[in-house]
MARBA-455233 format. One line per field, with one value per atom (N, C-alpha, C): residue number from 0; z negated, x, y negated; atom name; residue in three letters; chain. Coordinates in Angstrom, 2 decimals, always signed. Each point is the difference from the previous one (the first is absolute). Layout:
% residues N
pos	NUM/...
c3	Z/...
c1	X/...
c2	Y/...
site	CA/...
code	ALA/...
unit	A/...
% end
This chain:
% residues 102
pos	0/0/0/1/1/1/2/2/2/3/3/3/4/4/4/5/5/5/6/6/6/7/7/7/8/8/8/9/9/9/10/10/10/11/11/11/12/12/12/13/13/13/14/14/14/15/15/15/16/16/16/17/17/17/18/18/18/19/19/19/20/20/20/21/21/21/22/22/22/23/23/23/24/24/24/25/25/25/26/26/26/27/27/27/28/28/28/29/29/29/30/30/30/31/31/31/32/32/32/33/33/33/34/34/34/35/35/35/36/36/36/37/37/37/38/38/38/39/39/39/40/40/40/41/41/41/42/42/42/43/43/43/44/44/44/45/45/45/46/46/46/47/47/47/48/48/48/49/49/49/50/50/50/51/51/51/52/52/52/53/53/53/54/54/54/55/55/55/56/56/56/57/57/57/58/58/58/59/59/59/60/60/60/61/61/61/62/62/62/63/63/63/64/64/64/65/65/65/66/66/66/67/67/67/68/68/68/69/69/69/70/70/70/71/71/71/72/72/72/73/73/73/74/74/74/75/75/75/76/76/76/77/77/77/78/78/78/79/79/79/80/80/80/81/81/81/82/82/82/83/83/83/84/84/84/85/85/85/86/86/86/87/87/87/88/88/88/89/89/89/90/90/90/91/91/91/92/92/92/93/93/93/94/94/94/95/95/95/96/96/96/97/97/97/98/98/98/99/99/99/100/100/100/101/101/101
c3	-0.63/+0.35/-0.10/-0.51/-0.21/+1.06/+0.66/+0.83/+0.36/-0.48/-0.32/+1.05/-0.46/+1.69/-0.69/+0.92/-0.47/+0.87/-1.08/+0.39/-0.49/+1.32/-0.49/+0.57/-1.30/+0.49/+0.06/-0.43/+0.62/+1.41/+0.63/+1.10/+0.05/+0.74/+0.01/+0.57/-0.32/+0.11/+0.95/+1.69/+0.68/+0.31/-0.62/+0.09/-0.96/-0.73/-0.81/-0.14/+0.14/-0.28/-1.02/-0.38/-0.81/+0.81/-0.88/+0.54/-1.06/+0.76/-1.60/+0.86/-1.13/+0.47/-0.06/+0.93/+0.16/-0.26/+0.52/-0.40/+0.42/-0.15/+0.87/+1.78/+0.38/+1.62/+0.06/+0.36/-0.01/+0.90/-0.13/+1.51/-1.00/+1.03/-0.61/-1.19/+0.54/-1.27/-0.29/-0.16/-0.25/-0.68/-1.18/-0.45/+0.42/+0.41/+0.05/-1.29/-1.24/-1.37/+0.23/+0.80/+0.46/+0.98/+0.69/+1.07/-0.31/-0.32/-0.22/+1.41/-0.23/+0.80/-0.87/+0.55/-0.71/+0.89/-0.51/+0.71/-0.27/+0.56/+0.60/-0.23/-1.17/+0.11/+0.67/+1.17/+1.14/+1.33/+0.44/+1.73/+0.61/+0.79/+0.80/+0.92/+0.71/+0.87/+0.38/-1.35/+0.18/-0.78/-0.14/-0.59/+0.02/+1.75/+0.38/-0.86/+0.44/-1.17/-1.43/-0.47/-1.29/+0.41/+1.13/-0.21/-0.48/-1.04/-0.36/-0.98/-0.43/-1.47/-1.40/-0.82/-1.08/-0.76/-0.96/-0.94/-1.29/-1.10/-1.66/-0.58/-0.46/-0.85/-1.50/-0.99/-1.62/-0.75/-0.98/-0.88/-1.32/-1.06/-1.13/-0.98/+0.34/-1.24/+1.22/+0.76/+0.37/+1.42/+0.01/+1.16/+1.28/+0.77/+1.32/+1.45/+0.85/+1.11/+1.30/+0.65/+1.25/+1.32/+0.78/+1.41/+1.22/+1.02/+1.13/+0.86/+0.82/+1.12/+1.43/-0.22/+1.34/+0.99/+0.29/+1.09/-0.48/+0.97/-0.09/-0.13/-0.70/-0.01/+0.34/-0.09/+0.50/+0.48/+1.07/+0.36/-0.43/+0.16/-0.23/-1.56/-0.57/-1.63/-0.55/+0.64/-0.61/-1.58/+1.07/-0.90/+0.33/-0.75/+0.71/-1.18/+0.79/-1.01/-0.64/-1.00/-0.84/-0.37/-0.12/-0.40/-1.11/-1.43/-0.74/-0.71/-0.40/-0.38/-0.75/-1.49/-0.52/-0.07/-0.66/+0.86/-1.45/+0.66/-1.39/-0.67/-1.21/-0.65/+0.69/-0.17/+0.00/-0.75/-0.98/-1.09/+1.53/+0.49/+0.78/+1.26/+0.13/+0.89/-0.16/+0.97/-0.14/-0.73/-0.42/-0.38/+0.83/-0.07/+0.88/+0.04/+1.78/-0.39/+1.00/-0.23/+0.95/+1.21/+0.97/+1.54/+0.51/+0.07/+0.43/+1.24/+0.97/+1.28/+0.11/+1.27/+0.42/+0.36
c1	+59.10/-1.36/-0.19/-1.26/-0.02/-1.30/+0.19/-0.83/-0.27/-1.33/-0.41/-0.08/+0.56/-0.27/-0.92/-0.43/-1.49/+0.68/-0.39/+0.59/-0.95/+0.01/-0.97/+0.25/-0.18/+1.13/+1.19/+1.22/+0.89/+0.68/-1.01/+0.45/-1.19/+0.96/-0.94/-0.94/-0.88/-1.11/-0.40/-0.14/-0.37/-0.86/-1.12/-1.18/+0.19/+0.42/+0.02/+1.46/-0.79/+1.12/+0.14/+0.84/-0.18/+0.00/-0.34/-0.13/+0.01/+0.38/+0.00/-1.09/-0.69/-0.55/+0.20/+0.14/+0.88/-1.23/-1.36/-0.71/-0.94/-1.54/-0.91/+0.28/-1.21/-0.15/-0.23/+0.22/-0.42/+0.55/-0.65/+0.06/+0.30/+0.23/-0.29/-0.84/-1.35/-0.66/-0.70/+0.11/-0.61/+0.85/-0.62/+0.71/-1.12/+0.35/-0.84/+0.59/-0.71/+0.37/+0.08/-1.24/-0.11/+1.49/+0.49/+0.90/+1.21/+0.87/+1.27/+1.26/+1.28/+1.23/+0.41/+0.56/+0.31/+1.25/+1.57/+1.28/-0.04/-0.04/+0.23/+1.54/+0.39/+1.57/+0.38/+0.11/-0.03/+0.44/+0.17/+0.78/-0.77/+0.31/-1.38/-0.24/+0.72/-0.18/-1.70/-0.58/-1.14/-1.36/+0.27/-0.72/-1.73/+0.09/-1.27/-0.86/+0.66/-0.93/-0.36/-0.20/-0.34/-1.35/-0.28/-1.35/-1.15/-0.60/-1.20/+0.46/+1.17/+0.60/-0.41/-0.13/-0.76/+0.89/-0.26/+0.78/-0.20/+0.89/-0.12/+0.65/-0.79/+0.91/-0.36/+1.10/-0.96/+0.94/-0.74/+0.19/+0.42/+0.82/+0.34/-1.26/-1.05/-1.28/-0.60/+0.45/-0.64/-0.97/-0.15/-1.19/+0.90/-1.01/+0.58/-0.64/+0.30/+0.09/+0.08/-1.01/+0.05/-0.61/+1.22/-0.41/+0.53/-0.19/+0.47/+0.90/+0.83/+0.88/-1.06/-0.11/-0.57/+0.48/+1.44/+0.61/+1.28/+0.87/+1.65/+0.18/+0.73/+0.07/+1.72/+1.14/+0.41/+1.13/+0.33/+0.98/+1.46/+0.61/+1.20/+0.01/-0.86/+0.56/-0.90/-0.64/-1.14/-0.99/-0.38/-1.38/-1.42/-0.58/-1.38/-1.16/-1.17/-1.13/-0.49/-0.41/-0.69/-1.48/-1.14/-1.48/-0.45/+0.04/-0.41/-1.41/-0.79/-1.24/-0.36/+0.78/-0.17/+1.31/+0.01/+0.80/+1.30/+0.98/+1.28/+0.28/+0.44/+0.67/+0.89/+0.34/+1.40/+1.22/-0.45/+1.17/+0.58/-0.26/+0.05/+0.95/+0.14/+1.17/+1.11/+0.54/+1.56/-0.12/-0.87/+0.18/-0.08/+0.14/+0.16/-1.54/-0.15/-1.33/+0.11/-0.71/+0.02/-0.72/+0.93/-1.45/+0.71/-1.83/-0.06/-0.53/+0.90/-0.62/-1.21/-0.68/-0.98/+0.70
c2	-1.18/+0.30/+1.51/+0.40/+1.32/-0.07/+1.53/+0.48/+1.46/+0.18/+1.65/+0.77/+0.83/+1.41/+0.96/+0.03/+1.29/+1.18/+0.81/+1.18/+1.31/+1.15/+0.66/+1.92/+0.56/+1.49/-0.31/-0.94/+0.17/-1.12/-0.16/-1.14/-0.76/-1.42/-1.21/+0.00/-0.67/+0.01/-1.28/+0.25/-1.31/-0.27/+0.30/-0.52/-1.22/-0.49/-0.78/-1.00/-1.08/-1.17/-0.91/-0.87/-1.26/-1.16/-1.03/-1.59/-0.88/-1.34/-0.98/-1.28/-0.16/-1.48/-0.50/-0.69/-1.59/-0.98/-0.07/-1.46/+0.41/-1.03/-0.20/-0.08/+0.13/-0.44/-1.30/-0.98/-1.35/-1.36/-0.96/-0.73/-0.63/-1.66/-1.52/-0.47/+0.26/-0.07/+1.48/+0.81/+1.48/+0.62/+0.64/+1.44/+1.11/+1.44/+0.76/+0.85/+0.30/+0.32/+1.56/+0.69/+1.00/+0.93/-0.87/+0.73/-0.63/+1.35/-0.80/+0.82/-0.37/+0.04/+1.29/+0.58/+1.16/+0.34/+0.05/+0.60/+1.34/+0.85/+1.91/+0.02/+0.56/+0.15/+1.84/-0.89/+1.14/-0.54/+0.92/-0.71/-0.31/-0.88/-1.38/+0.91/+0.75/+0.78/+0.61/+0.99/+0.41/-0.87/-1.39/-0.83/+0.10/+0.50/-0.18/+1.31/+0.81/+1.30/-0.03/-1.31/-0.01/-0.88/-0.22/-0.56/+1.10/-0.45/+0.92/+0.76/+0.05/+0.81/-0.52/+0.41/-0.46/+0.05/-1.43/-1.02/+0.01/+0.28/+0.29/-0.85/-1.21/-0.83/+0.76/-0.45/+0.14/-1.13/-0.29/-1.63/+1.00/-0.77/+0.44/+0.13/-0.64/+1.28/+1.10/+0.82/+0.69/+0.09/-1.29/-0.30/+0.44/+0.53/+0.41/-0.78/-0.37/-0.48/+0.33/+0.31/+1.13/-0.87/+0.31/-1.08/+1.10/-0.75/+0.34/-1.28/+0.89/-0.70/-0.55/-1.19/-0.19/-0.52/-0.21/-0.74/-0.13/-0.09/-0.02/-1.64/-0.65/-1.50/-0.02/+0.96/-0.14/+0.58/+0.15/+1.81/+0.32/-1.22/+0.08/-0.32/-0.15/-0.09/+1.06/+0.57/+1.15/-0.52/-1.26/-0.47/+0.27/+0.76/+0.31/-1.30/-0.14/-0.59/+1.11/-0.17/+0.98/-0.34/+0.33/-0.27/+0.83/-1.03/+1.13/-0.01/+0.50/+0.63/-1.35/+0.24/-1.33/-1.12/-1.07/-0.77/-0.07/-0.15/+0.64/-1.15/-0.01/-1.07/-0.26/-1.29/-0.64/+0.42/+0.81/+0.70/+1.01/+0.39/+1.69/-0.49/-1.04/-0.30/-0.17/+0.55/+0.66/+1.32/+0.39/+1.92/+0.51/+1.30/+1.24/+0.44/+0.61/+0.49/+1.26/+1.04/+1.65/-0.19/+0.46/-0.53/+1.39/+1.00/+1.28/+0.02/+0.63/+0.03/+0.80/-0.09/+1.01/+1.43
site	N/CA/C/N/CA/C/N/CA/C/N/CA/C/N/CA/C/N/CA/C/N/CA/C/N/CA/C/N/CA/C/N/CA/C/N/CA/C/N/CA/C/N/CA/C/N/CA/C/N/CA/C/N/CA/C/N/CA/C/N/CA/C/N/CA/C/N/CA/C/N/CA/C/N/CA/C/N/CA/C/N/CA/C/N/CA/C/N/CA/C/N/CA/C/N/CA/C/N/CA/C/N/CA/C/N/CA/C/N/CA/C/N/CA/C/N/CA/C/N/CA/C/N/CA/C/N/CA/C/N/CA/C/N/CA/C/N/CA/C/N/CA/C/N/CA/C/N/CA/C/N/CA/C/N/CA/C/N/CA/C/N/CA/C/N/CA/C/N/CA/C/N/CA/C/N/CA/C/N/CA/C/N/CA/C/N/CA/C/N/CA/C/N/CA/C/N/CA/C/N/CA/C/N/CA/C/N/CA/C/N/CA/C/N/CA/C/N/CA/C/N/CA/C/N/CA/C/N/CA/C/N/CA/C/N/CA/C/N/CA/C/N/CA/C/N/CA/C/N/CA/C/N/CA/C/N/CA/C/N/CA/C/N/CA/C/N/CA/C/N/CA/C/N/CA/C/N/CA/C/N/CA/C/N/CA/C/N/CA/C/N/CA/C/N/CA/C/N/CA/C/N/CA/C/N/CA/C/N/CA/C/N/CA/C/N/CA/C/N/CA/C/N/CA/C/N/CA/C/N/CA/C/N/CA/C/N/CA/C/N/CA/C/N/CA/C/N/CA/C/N/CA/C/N/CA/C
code	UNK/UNK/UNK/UNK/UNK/UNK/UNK/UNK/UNK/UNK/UNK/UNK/UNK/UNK/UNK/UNK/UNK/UNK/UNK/UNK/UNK/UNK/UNK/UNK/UNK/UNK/UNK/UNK/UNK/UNK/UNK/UNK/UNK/UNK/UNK/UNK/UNK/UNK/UNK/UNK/UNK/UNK/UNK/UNK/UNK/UNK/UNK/UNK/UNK/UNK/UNK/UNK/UNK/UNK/UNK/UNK/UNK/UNK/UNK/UNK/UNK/UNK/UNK/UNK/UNK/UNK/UNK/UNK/UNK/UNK/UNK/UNK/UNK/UNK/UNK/UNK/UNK/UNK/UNK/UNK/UNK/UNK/UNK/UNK/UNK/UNK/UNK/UNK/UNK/UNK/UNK/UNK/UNK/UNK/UNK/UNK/UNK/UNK/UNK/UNK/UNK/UNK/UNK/UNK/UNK/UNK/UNK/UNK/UNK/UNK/UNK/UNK/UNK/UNK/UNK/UNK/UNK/UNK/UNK/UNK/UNK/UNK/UNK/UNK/UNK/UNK/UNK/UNK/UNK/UNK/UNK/UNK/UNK/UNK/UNK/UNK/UNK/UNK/UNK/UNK/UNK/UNK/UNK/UNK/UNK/UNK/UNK/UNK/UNK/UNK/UNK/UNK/UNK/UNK/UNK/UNK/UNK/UNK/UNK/UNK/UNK/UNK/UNK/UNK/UNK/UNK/UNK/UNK/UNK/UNK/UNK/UNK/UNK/UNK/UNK/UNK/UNK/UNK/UNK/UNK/UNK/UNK/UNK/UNK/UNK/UNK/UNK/UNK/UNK/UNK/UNK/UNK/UNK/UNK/UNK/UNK/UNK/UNK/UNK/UNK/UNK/UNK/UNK/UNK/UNK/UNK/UNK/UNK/UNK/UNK/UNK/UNK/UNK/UNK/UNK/UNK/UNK/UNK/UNK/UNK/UNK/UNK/UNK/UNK/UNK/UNK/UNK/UNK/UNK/UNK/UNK/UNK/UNK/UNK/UNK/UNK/UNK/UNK/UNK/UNK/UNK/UNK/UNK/UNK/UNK/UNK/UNK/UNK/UNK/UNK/UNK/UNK/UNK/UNK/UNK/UNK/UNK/UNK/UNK/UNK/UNK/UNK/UNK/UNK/UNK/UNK/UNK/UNK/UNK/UNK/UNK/UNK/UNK/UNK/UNK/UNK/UNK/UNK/UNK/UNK/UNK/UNK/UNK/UNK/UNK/UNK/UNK/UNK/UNK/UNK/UNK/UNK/UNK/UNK/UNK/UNK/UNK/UNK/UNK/UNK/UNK/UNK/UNK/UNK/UNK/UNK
unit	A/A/A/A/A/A/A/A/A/A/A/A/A/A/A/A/A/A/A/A/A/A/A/A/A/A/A/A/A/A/A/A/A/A/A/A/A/A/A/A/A/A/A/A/A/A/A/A/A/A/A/A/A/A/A/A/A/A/A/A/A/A/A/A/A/A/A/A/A/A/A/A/A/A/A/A/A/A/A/A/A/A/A/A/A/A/A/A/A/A/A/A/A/A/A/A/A/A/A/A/A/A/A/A/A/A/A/A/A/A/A/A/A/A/A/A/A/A/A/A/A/A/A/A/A/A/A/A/A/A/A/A/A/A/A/A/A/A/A/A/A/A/A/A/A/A/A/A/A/A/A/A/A/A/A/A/A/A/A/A/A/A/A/A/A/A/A/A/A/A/A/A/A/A/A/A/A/A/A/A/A/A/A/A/A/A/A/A/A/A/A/A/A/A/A/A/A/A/A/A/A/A/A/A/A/A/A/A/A/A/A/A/A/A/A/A/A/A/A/A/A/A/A/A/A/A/A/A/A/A/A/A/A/A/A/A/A/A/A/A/A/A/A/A/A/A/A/A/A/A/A/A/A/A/A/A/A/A/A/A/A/A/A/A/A/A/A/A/A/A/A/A/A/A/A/A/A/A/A/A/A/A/A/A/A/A/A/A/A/A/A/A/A/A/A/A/A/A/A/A/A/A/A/A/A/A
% end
């Protein structure tokens, strides 16, 4: 698995993290197409401070994808929900996507 460090001057840069999507949000009978699960490959520890950090998916032609964190789904595995603007392909899961804190 490859996983990018942003780096800026010289040292890392923590305002900024990665994540992979794991799936839709969805029940029994519901998909919400809009809000997906998103893993923070980061220590569960400060999970909660990514609520409200803003989310960068991008697809192989280019299109870009901009959401926000609206709730922790879950602590010990550092899964947050994600809500994004418009609603992502199905191609875009399991990629990597940039989630910039406030």
């Amino acid at each position: 698995m490859v996983v990018q460090v942003f780096i800026m001057n010289g040292a890392v840069d923590k305002s900024k993290s990665v994540g992979i999507i794991l799936g839709y949000r969805r029940s029994k009978a519901n998909q919400y197409t809009n809000q997906v699960l998103i893993k923070v490959l980061e220590s569960p520890s400060g999970i909660a401070g990514f609520i409200g950090a803003s989310v960068v998916a991008r697809d192989v032609h280019g299109n870009v994808y901009r959401g926000k964190v609206i709730r922790v789904h879950s602590r010990k595995k550092s899964v947050v929900v994600v809500r994004f603007r418009r609603n992502i392909p199905g191609q875009l899961i399991r990629s990597f996507v940039e989630i910039k804190k406030r």
